[in-house]
C-alpha positions as CSV (number, residue, x, y, z in Angstrom):
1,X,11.3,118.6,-114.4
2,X,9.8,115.1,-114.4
3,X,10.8,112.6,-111.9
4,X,10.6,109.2,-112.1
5,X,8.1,106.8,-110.3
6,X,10.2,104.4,-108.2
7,X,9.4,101.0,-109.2
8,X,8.2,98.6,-106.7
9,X,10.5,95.5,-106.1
10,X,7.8,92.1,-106.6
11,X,8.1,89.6,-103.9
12,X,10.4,86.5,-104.5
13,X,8.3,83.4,-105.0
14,X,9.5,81.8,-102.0
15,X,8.7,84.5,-100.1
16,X,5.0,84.8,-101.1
17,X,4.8,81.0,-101.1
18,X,5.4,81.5,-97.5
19,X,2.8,84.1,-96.7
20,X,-0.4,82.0,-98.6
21,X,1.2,78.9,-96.9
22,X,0.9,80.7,-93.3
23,X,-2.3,82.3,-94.4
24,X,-3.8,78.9,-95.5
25,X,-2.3,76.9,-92.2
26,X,-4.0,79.9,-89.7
27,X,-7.3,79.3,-91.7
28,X,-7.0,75.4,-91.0
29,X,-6.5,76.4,-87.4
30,X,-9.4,78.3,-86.6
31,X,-11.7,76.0,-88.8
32,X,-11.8,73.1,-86.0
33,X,-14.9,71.9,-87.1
34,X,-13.9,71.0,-90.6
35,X,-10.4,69.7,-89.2
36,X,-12.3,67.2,-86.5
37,X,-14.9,66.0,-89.4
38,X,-12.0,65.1,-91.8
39,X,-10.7,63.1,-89.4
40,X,-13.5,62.0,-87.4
41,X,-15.6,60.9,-90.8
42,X,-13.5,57.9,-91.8
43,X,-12.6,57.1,-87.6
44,X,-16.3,56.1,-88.3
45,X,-16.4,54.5,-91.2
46,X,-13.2,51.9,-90.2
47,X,-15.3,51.0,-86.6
48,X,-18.1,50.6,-89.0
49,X,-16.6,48.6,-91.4
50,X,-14.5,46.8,-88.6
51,X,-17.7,45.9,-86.1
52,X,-20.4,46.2,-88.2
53,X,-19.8,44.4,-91.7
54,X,-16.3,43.1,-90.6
55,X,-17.4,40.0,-89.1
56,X,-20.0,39.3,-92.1
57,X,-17.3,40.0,-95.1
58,X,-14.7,37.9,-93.0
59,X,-15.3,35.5,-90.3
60,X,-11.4,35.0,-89.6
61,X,-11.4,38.4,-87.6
62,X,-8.6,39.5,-89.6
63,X,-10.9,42.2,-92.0
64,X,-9.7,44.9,-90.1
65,X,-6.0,44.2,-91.5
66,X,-7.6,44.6,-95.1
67,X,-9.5,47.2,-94.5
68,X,-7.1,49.8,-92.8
69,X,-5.4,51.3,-96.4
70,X,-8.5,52.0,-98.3
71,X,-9.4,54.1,-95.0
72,X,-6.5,56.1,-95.1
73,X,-7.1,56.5,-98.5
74,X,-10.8,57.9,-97.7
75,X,-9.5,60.2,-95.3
76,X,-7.2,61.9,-97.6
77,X,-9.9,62.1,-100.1
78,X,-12.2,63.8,-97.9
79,X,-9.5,66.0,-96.4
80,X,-8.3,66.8,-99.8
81,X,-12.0,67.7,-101.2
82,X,-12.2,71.0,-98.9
83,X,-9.6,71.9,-100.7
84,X,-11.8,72.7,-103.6
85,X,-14.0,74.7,-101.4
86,X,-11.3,77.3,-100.0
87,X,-10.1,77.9,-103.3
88,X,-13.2,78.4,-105.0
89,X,-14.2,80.8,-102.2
90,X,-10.6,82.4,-102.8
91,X,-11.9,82.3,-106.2
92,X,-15.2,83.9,-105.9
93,X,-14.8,86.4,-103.5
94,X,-13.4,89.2,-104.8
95,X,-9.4,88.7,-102.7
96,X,-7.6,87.5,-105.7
97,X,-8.7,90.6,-107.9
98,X,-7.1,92.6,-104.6
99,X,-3.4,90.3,-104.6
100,X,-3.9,90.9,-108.5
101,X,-3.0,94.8,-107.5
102,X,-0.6,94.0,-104.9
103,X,3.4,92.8,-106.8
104,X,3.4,88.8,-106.0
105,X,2.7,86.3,-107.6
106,X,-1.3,85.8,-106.9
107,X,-1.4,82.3,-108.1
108,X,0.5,81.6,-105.0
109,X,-2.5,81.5,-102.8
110,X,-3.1,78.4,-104.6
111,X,0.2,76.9,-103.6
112,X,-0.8,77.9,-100.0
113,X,-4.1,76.0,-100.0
114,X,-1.8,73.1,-101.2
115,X,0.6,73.0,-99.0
116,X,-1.9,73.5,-95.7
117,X,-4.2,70.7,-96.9
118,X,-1.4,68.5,-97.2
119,X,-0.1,68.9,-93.3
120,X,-3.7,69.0,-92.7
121,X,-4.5,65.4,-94.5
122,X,-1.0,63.9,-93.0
123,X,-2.0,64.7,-89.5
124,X,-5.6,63.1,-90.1
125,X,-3.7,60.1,-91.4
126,X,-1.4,60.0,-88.4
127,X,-4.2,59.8,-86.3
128,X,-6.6,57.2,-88.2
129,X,-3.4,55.2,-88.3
130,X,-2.8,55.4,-84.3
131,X,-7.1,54.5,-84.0
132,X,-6.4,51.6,-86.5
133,X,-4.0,50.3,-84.1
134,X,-5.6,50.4,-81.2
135,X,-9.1,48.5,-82.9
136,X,-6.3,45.8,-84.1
137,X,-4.4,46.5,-87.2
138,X,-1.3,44.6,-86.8
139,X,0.8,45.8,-90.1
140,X,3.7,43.4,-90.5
141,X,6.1,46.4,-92.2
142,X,9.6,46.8,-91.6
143,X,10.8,50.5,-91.4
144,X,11.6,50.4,-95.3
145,X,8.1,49.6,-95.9
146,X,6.3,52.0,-93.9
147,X,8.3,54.6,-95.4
148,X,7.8,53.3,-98.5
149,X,3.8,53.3,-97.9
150,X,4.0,56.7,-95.8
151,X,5.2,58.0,-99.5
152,X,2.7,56.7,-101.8
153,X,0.2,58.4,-99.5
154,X,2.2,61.5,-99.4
155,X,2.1,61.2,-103.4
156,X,-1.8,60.6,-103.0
157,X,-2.8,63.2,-101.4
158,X,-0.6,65.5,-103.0
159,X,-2.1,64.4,-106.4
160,X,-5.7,64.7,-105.1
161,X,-5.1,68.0,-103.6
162,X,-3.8,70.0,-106.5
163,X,-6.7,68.1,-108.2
164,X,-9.4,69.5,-105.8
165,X,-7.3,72.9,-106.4
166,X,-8.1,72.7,-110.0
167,X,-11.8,71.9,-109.4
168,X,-12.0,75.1,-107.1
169,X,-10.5,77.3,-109.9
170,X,-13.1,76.2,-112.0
171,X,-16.0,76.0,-110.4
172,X,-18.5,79.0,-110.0
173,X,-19.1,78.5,-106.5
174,X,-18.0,76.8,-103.0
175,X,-21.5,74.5,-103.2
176,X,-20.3,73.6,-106.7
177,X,-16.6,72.5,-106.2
178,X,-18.1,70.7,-103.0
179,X,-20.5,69.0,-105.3
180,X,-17.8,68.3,-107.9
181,X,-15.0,67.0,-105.6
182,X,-18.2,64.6,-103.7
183,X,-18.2,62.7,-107.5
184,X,-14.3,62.0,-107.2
185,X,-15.2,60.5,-103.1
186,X,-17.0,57.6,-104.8
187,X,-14.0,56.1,-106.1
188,X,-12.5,54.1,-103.2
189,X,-16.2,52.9,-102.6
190,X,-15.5,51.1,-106.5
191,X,-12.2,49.8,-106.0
192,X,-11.0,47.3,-103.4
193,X,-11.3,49.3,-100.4
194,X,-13.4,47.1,-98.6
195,X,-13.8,43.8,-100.5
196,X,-11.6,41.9,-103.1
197,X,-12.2,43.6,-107.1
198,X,-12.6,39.8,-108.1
199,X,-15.6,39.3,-105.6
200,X,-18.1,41.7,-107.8
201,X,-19.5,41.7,-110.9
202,X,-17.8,40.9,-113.9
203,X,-18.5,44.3,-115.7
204,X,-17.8,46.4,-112.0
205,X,-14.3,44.3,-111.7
206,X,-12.7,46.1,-114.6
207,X,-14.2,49.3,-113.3
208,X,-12.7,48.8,-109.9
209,X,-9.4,47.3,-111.5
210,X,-8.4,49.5,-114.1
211,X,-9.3,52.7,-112.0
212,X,-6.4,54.6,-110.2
213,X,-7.5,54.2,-106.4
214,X,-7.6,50.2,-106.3
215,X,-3.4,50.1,-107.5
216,X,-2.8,52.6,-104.6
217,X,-4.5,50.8,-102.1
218,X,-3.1,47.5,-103.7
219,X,0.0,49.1,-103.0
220,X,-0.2,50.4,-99.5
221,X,-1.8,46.8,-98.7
222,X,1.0,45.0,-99.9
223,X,3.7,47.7,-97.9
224,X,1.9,47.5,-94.8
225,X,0.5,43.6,-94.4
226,X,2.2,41.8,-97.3
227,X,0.4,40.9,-99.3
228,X,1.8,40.5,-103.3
229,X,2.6,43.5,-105.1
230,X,3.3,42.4,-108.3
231,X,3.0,45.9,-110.3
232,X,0.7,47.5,-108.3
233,X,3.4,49.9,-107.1
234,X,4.6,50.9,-110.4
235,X,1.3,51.2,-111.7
236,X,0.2,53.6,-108.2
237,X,2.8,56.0,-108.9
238,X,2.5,56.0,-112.8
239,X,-1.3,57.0,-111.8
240,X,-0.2,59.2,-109.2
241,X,2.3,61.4,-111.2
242,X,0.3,61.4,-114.2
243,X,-2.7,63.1,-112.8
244,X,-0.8,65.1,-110.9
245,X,0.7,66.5,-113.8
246,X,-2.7,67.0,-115.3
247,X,-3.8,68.6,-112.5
248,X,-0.9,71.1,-111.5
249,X,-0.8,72.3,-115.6
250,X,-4.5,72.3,-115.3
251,X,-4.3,75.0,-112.0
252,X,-2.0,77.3,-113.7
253,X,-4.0,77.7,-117.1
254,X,-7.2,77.7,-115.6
255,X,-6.1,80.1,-112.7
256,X,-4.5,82.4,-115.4
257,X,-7.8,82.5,-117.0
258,X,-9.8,83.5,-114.3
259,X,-7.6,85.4,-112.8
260,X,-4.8,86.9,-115.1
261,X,-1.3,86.5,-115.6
262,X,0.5,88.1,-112.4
């Protein structure tokens, strides 16, 4: 008499969401040194900016106030660019052909990356926020505004993050989504992180203007010091979603490729 094999039950997608997001977050943990350089790194930058070139770019003093959002920006750029790395060491090291063989849903473990790099890249923000204060930044926000800023960052890094994520799918190598990922850390450098868009070159300005980090900071700028948004906000988050979008489709195809179906 033949007896049926029992069939093994697959883990609910919340459930393995879960497990990769607790994975991911006790990996964050016990990598201090990446944590303290992703938040330490643009700490730097803003007291170089501020007391080095600040007093050169502005005389008034008040360069600091201008230069705080493209900052935060930096520092969830960087943040989000390890993401690339973990995945594609996720990717290259043999685990995902052993949660292939277990019944969840592997692609979860990217989810989990997501999800731990985006507490990781709020809490930097919280603190370069708390250092921006205490160098000067006087943001005239009401409560409206900073939540309304606090969200288009939230959007940002989310965006950049599942962007990284795709990059790691891809890439043959940690070394090689670090390299690709350094290309995207060269945008806020051409946008108007640090100086006004209409102060450089005329061929550079509609690089830095028509490129999606200078409407985000634009927009965080206005929120935070009030300065005129026009449509920079609409524009931000028509930016934002879009290549978000892009980049969440582009995960799932390209981690189904690599990595199969389940």
């Amino acid at each position: 008499m033949i007896t049926s094999q029992p069939t093994v039950k697959s883990a609910s997608l919340w459930v393995t969401n879960s497990v990769f997001i607790g994975r991911s977050l006790r990996h964050s943990i016990r990598n201090t040194e990446a944590l303290i350089m992703a938040i330490m790194l643009p700490v730097m930058l803003m007291l170089l900016f501020t007391f080095v070139f600040g007093g050169a770019i502005d005389t008034s003093g008040n360069y600091v106030n201008y230069v705080v959002p493209g900052i935060i920006l930096l520092c969830a750029g960087f943040g989000s660019s390890s993401t690339g790395v973990d995945v594609s060491n996720d990717m290259t090291n043999g685990i995902i052909e052993r949660f292939r063989t277990m019944p969840i849903q592997a692609i979860s473990v990217i989810t989990g990356h997501v999800v731990a790099s985006l507490v990781r890249n709020l809490l930097a923000t919280g603190v370069v926020i708390v250092v921006a204060l205490l160098v000067g930044f006087r943001p005239s926000a009401n409560v409206l505004e900073w939540l309304g800023a606090l969200g288009v960052i939230f959007l940002f890094i989310l965006t950049f993050t599942w962007l990284f994520a795709a990059i790691g799918i891809i890439a043959g190598s940690p070394s090689a989504a670090s390299g690709y990922g350094f290309i995207l850390l060269f945008l806020p450098y051409l946008s108007s992180a640090f100086v006004p868009t209409d102060t450089m070159p005329s061929w550079l300005q509609g690089i830095a203007d028509h490129q999606p980090i200078t409407p985000v900071i634009e927009t965080i700028r206005g929120l935070l010091t009030g300065t005129p948004l026009q449509q920079q906000g609409w524009i931000a988050i028509c930016w934002c979603v879009g290549i978000l979008l892009i980049a969440f489709l582009w995960s799932i195809l390209a981690f189904r490729k690599r990595a199969g179906r389940r």
